[in-house]
C-alpha positions in Angstrom: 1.1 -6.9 -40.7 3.7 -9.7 -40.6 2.8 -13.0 -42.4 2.0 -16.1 -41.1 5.8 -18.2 -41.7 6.9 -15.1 -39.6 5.0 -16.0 -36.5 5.8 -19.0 -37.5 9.4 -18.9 -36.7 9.3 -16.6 -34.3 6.7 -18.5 -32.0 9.2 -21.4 -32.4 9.1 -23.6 -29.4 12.9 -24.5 -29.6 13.5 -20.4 -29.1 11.0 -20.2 -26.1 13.2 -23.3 -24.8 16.5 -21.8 -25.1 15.2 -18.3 -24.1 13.7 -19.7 -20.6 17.2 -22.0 -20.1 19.0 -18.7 -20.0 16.8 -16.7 -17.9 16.7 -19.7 -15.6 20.7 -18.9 -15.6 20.4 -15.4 -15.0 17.9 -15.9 -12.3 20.4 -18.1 -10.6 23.2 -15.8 -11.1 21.2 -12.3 -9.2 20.3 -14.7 -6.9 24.3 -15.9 -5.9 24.1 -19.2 -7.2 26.9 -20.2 -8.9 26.5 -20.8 -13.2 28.5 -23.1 -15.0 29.9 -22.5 -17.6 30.6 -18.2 -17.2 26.9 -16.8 -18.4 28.1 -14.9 -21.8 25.3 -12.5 -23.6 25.5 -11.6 -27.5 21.8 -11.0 -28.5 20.8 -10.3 -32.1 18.6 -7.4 -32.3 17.0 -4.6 -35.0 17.2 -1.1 -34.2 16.9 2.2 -35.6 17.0 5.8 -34.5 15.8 7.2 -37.9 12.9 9.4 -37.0 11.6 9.6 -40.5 10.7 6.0 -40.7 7.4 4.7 -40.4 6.7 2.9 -36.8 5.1 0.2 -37.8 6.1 -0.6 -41.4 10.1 -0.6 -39.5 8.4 -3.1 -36.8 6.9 -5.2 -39.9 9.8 -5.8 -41.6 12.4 -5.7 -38.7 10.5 -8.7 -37.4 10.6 -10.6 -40.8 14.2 -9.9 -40.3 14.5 -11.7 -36.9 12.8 -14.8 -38.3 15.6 -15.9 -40.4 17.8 -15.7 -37.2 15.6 -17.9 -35.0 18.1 -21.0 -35.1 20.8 -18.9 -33.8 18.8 -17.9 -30.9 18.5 -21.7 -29.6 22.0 -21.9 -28.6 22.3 -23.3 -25.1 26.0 -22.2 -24.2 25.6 -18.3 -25.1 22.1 -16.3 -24.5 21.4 -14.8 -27.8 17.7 -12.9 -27.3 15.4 -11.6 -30.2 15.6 -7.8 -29.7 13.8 -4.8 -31.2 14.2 -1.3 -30.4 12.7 1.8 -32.2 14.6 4.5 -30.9 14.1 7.9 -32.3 17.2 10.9 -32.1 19.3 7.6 -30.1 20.6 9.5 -26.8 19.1 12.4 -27.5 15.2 11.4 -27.4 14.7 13.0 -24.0 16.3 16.2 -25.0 14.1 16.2 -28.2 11.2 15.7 -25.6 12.4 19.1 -23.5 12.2 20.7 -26.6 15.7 21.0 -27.5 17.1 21.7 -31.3 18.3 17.9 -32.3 19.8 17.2 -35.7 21.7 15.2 -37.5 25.5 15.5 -38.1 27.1 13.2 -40.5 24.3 10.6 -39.5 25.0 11.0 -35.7 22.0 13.0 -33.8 23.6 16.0 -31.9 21.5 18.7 -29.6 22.7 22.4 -29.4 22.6 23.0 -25.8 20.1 25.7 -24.2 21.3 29.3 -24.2 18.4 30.5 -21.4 20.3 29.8 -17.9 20.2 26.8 -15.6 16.7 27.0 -13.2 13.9 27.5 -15.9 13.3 24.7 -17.1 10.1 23.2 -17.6 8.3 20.4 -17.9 7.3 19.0 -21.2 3.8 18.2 -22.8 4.1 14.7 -23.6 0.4 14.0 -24.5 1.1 15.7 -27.6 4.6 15.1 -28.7 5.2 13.7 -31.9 8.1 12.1 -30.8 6.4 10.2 -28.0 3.4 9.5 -29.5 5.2 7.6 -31.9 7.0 5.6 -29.3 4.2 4.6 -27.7 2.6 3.7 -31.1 5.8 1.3 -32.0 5.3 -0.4 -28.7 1.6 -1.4 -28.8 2.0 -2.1 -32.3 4.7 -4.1 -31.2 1.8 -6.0 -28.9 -0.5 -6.5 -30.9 1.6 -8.5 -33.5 1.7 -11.5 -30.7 4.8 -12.8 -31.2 6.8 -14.9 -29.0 10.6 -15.1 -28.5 11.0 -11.1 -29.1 11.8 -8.8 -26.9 11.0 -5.1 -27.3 13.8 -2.4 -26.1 12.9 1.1 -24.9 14.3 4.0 -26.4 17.2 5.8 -24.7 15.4 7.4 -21.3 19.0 8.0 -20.5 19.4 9.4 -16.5 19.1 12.5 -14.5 22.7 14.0 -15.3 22.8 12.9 -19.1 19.7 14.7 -19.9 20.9 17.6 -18.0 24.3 17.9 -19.6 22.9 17.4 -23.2 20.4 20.1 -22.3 22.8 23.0 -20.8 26.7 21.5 -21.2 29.1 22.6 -18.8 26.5 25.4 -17.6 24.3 22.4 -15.1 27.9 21.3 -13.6 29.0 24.7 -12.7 25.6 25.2 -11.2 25.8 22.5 -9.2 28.9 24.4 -7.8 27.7 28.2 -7.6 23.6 27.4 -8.0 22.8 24.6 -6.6 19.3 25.3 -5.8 18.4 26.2 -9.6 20.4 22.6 -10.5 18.2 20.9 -8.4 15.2 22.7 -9.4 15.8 21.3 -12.9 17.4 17.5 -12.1 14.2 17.3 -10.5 12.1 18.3 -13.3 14.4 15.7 -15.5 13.7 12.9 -13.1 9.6 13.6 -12.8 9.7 13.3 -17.1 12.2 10.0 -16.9 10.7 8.1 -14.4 6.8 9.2 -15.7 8.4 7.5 -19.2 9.4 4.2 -17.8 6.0 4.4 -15.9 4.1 4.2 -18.8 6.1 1.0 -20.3 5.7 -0.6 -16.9 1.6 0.0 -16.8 1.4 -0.9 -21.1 3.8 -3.6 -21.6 4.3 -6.7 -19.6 7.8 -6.9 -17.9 8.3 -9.9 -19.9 8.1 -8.5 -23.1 10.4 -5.2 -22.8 13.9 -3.9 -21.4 15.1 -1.3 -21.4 17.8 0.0 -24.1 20.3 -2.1 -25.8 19.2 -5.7 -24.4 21.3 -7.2 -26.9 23.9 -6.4 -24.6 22.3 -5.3 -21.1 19.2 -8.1 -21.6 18.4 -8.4 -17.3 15.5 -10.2 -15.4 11.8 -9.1 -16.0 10.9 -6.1 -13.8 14.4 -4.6 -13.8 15.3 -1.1 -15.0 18.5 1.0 -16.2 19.8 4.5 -16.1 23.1 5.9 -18.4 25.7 7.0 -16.4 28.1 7.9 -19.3 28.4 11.6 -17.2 29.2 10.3 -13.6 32.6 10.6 -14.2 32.1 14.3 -14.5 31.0 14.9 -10.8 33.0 14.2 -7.8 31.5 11.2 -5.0 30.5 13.9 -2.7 28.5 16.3 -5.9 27.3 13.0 -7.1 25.5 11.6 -3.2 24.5 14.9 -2.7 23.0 15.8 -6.4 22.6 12.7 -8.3 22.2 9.9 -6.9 18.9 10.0 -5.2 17.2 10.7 -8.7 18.6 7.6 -9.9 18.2 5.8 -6.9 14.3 7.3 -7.5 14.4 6.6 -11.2 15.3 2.3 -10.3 13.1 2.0 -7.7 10.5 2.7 -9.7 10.8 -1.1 -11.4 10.2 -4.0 -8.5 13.4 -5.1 -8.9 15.4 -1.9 -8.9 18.2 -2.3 -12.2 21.6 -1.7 -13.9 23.2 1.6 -14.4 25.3 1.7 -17.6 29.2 3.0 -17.2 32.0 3.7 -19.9 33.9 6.2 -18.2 36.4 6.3 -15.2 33.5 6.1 -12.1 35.4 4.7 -9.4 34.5 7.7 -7.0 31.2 6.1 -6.7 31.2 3.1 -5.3 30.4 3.7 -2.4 27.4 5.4 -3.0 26.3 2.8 -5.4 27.0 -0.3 -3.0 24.7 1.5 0.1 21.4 1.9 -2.3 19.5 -1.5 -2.6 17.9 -0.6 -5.8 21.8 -0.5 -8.3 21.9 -4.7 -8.6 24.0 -4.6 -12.0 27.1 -2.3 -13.7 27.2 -2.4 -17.4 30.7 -1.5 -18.1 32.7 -0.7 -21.4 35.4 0.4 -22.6 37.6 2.6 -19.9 34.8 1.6 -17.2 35.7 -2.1 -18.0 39.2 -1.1 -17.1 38.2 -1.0 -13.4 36.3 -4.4 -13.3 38.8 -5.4 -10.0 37.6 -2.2 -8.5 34.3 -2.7 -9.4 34.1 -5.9 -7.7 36.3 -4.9 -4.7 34.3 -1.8 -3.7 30.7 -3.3 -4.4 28.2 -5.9 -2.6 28.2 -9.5 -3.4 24.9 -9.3 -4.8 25.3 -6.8 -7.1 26.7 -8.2 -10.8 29.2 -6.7 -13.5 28.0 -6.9 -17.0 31.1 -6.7 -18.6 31.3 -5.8 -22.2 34.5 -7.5 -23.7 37.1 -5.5 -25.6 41.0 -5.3 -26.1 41.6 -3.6 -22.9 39.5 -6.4 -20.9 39.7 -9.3 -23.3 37.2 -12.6 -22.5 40.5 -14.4 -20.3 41.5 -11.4 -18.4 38.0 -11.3 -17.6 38.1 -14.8 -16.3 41.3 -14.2 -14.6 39.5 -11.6 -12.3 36.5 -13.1 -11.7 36.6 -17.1 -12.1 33.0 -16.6 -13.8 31.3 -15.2 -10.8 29.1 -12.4 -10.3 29.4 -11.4 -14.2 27.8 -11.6 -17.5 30.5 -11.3 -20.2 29.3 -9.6 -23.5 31.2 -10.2 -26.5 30.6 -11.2 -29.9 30.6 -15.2 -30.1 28.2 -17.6 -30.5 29.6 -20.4 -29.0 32.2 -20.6 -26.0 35.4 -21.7 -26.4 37.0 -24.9 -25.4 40.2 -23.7 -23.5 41.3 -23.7 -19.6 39.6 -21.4 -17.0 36.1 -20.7 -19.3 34.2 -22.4 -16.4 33.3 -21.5 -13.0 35.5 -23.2 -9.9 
């Protein structure tokens, strides 16, 4: 169990402060109020997708960890959260759940896809998967250590098409062209499993205590969720509306407050589908999907907002440029804003 200068410092009223000043921001910015300065997001978080560690030993010392770094987290001009997140095989802990062969390559976790076709899948026995059991045991543990100012981040529940490419590869896309009743058959089965997973966090853990994965970076309102759509640029608009998207539209609507979809690809065929459905209120983009943010912002409602990871493609000003501050949380490694033209809202 941690010791008592641990809780200590991490029950820090000055953290709570700074922590409820930028959710007080964040609040203001889903609900179209303007935020001055430009919100910016750099969290400090512990995670881990080693599967051979033990849950709560990991928790233990992760959290010792995050007590030295308790001043950092009362800044006031960037929102610097707490984070923990024990997540085991990274993006591949649904597949490991299906029972695919996971492993490790030069300490990245890869799956062999299935060789058995596209249509048989079935569902998984969670109530006795290793691999779940021990998630669920890092997250009451996580409870039960009452401290305040930490956040606890779900492991990689991933979406609908993810989990279905990481399962059969190219097979599930070509089915979706010549089989489309056996690639629905299984999407379906994919979405039951991932939505009964974020079911059980919403019914064990208080929405104030968890989001879902990387919050360091994708950290949203209380009662929010998130899918990965890293393989939406695979899939044409029409395959996607007609496939896809009402298993994540399915999968956010099972928070209250529907939730983000993660993008680092070239997804621009979507928009359309993404700004009718009520339940998408945030983009995470990176990298190439960053590229777009114009598009992004042109082809979406006012209410939804970019999260907008910051990189040498879309540096911090360009950023700025586009947006004048609004409708975006800018992630990017800093822990204090710079003093130069343009940084704050008009």
């Amino acid at each position: 169990m941690i010791g008592h200068s641990t809780l200590t410092a991490l029950n820090n009223p000055d953290v709570q402060a700074a922590f409820d000043h930028h959710r007080g921001r964040l609040r203001a910015l889903f609900a179209g109020e303007p935020v001055d300065p430009v919100f910016v997001l750099n969290g400090i978080g512990c995670y881990t997708e080693d599967d051979s560690v033990n849950p709560e030993t990991w928790l233990d010392d992760s959290l010792a960890y995050l007590a030295t770094r308790t001043a950092e987290a009362c800044n006031r001009e960037v929102f610097r959260p707490l984070t923990i997140t024990y997540n085991p095989h990274g993006v591949h802990f649904v597949d490991k759940l299906f029972g695919a062969d996971v492993f490790l390559l030069d300490g990245s976790w890869q799956v062999h896809p299935f060789t058995r076709p596209v249509g048989t899948l079935t569902r998984p026995d969670l109530t006795t998967h290793p691999t779940w059991l021990a998630v669920r045991l890092f997250a009451l543990a996580f409870l039960n250590r009452h401290v305040a100012n930490v956040t606890l981040g779900l492991p990689t529940i991933a979406s609908v098409l993810n989990i279905a490419v990481n399962l059969y590869g190219q097979d599930i896309l070509l089915a979706l062209a010549t089989d489309p009743e056996a690639a629905q058959h299984d999407l379906q089965i994919i979405s039951d499993v991932l939505i009964e997973l974020h079911r059980w966090f919403l019914a064990h853990i208080p929405p104030e205590r968890c989001q879902c994965i990387i919050p360091e970076q994708r950290f949203q309102l209380p009662g929010h969720g998130q899918l990965c759509g890293c393989t939406m640029q695979l899939v044409s608009g029409r395959s996607y509306a007609e496939f896809v998207a009402p298993l994540d539209d399915a999968l956010l609507r099972a928070y209250p407050h529907g939730g983000m979809i993660h993008l680092c690809g070239s997804h621009t065929q979507h928009l359309a589908t993404w700004k009718s459905l009520p339940s998408f209120r945030a983009f995470q983009i990176n990298d190439r999907a960053a590229e777009d943010l114009e598009a992004y912002l042109r082809g979406l409602r006012d209410d939804q907002i970019m999260y907008v990871n910051a990189f040498a493609g879309m540096p911090f000003d360009r950023i700025m440029d586009i947006t004048g501050g609004k409708r975006v949380v800018i992630v990017e490694n800093r822990t204090h804003l710079p003093d130069t033209k343009g940084i704050h809202s008009p």
